[in-house]
N, C-alpha and C positions, 0 to 999 in steps of 0.2 A: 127373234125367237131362236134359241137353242136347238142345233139339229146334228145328227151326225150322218158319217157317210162311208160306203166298204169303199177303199182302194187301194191299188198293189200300186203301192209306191217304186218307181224306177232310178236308184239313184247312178245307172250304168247313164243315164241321159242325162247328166247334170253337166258334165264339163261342154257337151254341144251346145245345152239350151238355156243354162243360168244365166246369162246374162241379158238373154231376148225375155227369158220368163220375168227376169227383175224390170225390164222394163216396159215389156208389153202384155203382163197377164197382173193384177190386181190380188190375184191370192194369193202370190208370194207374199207381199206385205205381213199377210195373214198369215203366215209358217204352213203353208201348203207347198210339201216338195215337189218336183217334177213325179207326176201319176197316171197312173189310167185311173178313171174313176169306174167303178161297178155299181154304185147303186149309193145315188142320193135325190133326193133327202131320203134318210132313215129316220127313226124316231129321236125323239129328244131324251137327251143323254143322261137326265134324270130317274127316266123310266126305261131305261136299260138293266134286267135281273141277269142274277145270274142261270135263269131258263132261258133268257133270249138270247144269252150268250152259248149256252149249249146246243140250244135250235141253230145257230148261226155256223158252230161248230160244224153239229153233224152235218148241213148242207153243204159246208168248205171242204168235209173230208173227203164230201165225191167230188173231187180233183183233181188231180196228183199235179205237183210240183212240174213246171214243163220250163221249156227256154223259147224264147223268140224276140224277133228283129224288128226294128225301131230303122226303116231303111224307105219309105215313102212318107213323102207328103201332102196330106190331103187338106180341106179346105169348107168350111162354115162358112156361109155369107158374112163374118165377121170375125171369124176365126181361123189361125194357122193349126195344124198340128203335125203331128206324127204318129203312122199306123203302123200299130204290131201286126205282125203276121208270126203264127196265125192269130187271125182275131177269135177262129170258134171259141178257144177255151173261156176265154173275159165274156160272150155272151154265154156260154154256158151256166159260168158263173151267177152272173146275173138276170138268168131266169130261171135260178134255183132260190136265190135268194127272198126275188117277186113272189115264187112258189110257194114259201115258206111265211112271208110276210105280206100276205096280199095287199095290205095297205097302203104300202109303198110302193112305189113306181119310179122307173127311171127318170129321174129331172121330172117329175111331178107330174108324169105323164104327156107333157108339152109336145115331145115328137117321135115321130113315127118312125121306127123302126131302132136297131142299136146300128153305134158305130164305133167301136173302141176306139179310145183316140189319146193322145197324150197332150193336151195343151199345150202351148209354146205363148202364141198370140191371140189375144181376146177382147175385142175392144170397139173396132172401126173396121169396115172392109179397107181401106188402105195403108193401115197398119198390117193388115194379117198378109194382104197382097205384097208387102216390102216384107215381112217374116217369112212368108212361104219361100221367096227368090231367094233370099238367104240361106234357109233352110237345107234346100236344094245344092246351092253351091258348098253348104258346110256338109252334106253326103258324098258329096262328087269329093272333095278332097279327101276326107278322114272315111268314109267308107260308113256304111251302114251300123247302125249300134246294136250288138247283141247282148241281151239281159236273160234272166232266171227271173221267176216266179213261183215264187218260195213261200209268199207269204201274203197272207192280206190283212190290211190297217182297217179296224176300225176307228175313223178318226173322227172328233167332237169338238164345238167350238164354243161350247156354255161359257168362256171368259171372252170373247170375241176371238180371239187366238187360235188357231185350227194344232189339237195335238190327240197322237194317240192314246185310245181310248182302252184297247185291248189287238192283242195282234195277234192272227190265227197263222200254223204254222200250214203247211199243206204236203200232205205226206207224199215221197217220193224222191227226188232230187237229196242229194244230202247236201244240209244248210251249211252252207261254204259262203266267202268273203261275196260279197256282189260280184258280175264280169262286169270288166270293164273294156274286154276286147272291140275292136273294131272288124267287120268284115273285110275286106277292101271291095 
C-alpha cells in the first residue's frame, strides 16, 4: 500500500554512513537517503491536496531552521543508529504534525515514546551490535557530524521507490549548501 512519510533528510551523514546504510538498512535499496524520520506512516500519496499540503506547511513553519550533531550512538533491540542532539526540535516537529493529522501516529503507534534517530543498521541484533562498534570508532576518529535543518521531505513511495513528494522549507537559517563539517 502506498504511504508517505515527513523527514529531514541528513546528507551531512552520508560519507560516515553510506556504506553501512547500503549494507545493513533495506531502504537504501529503496532510494531512502541517510534521515531522521518525523512521522510515518502518513497518508497515501494519492490523497495528498493541496490543503494538506498547506496544513503541513503552517505546522512546519512553527520551527525555525536550527543546526545539530550526529555525534552518539544509540541502539534498538535490532537496530544501530545515530542521535541528534538536540533531539527537542524532531519531537517538536512531530507532535505538531500528530496534532494537526490526528490519524497518524508515529510508526503506527507501535511504541512508546519518540526517539529521533538516524538509521545506520536495521535488521538483526548482531548486525546492529557490529554497526554500533563501528559506528563508535568511525566518531572517535572523524569526530561528530554537524548538520542544518533546513528543510523537511515529504517523501512517498506509490512506485515502490521512495522519492520526494514535496519539500517544506523552514524559516530561519539561510538555505546554504548542506555542512559537511566534522566536530572533532
Amino acid at each position: 500500500m502506498p504511504i508517505s512519510a515527513f523527514a529531514v533528510k541528513v546528507p551531512a551523514a552520508e560519507p560516515m554512513v553510506e556504506d553501512l546504510r547500503r549494507h545493513y538498512d533495506a531502504t537504501v535499496a529503496l532510494g531512502v537517503p541517510a534521515h531522521i524520520t518525523l512521522l510515518v506512516p502518513f497518508m497515501d500519496p494519492a490523497l495528498i491536496t493541496a490543503q494538506v499540503l498547506a496544513r503541513a506547511r503552517q505546522v512546519l513553519d512553527g520551527t525555525r531552521a536550527f543546526s545539530f550533531v550526529l555525534g552518539k550512538v544509540g541502539r534498538f533491540p535490532t537496530t544501530a543508529y545515530l542521535a541528534p542532539e538536540p533531539a527537542a526540535p524532531f519531537i517538536s516537529m512531530t507532535l505538531a504534525l500528530v496534532e494537526a493529522f490526528p490519524d497518524f501516529r508515529p510508526y503506527g503507534g507501535e511504541h512508546q515514546g519518540m526517539v529521533p534517530h538516524l538509521t545506520v543498521a536495521h535488521g538483526s541484533a548482531s548486525d546492529a551490535d557490529a554497526v554500533a562498534g563501528e559506528l563508535q570508532a568511525r566518531l572517535l576518529t572523524s569526530g561528530a557530524i554537524r548538520a542544518e535543518c533546513t528543510q523537511v521531505a515529504l517523501i512517498e513511495n506509490s512506485t515502490g521507490h521512495w522519492k520526494d513528494l514535496h519539500v517544506f522549507r523552514l524559516p530561519g537559517l539561510a538555505q546554504t549548501a548542506p555542512h559537511t563539517d566534522r566536530i572533532p
